[in-house]
C-alpha positions as a Markdown table, in Angstrom:
| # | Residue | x | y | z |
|---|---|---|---|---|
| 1 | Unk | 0.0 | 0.0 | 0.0 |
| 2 | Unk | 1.4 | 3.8 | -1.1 |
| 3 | Unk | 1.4 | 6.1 | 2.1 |
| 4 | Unk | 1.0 | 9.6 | 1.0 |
| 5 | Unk | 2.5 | 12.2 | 3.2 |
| 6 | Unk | -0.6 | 14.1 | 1.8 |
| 7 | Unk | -4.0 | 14.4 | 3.4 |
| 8 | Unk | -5.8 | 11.3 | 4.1 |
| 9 | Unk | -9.4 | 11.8 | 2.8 |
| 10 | Unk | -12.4 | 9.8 | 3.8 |
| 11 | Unk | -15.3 | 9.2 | 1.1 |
| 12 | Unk | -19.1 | 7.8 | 2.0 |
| 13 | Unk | -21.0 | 6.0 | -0.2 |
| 14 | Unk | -22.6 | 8.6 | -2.1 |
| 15 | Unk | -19.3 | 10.1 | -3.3 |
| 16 | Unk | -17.9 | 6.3 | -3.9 |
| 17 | Unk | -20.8 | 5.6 | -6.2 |
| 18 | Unk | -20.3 | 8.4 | -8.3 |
| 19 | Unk | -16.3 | 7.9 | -8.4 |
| 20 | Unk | -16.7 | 4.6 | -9.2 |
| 21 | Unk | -19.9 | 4.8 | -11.5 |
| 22 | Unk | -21.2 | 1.3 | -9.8 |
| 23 | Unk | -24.4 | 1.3 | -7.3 |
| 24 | Unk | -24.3 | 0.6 | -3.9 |
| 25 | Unk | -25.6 | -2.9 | -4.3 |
| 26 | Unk | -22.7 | -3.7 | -6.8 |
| 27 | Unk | -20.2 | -2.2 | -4.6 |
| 28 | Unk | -21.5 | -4.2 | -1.6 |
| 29 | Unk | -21.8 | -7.8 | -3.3 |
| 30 | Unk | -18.1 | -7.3 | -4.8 |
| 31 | Unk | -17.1 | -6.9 | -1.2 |
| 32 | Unk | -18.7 | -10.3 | -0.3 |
| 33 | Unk | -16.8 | -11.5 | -3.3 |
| 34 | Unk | -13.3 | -10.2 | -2.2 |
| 35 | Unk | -13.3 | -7.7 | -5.2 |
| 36 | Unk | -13.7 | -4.3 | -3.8 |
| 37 | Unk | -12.2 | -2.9 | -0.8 |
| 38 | Unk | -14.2 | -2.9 | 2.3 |
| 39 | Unk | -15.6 | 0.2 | 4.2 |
| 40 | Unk | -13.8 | 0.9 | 7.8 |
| 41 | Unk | -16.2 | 2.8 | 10.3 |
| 42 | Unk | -15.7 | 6.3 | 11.1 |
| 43 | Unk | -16.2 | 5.9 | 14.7 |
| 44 | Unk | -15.9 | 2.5 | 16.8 |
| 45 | Unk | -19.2 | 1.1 | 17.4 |
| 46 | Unk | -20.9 | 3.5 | 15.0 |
| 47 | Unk | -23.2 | 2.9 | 12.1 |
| 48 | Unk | -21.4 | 5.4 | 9.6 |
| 49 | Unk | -18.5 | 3.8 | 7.2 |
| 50 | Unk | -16.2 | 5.5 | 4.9 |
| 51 | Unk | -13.5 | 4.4 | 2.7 |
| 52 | Unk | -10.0 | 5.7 | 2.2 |
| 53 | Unk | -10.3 | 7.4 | -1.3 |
| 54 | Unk | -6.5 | 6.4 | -1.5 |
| 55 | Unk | -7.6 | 2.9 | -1.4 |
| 56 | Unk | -10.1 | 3.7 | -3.8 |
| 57 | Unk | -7.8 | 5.1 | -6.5 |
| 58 | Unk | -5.7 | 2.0 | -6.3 |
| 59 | Unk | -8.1 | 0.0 | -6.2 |
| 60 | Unk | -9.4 | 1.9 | -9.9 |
| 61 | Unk | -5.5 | 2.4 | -11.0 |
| 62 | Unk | -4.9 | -1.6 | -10.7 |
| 63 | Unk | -8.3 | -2.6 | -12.7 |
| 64 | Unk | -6.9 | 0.1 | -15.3 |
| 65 | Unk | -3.9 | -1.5 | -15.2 |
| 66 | Unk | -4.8 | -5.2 | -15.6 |
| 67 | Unk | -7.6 | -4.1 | -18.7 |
| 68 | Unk | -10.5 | -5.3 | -16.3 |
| 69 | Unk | -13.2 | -2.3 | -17.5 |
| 70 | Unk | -16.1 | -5.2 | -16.3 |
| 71 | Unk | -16.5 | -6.2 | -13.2 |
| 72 | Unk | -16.5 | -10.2 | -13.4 |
């Protein structure tokens, strides 16, 4: 994993479904597949998750990179 000495930025859903152009139901059965990155919650014992948009762009840059446009 690339550590940034950057700001660390947390998205929600909303903003992850727009950056990855996938709905929230795709999102959520490609992380009981393994295939996406799972959500982390904000607080400990809290309802509200986020993801690490630096996670997210590598997660994007490596399905560029290996030609996978689909999801399988």
């Amino acid at each position: 994993m690339m550590i940034s000495h950057g700001r660390v930025r947390t998205i929600r859903m909303r903003e992850l479904t727009q950056k990855v152009n996938l709905r929230p139901s795709t999102i959520y059965a490609l992380i009981a597949e393994g295939k996406f990155p799972p959500s982390h919650k904000l607080v400990p014992g809290g309802r509200a998750a986020g993801w690490l948009e630096s996670t997210i762009d590598e997660w994007l840059i490596d399905r560029s990179q290996k030609g996978q446009g689909d999801i399988d």
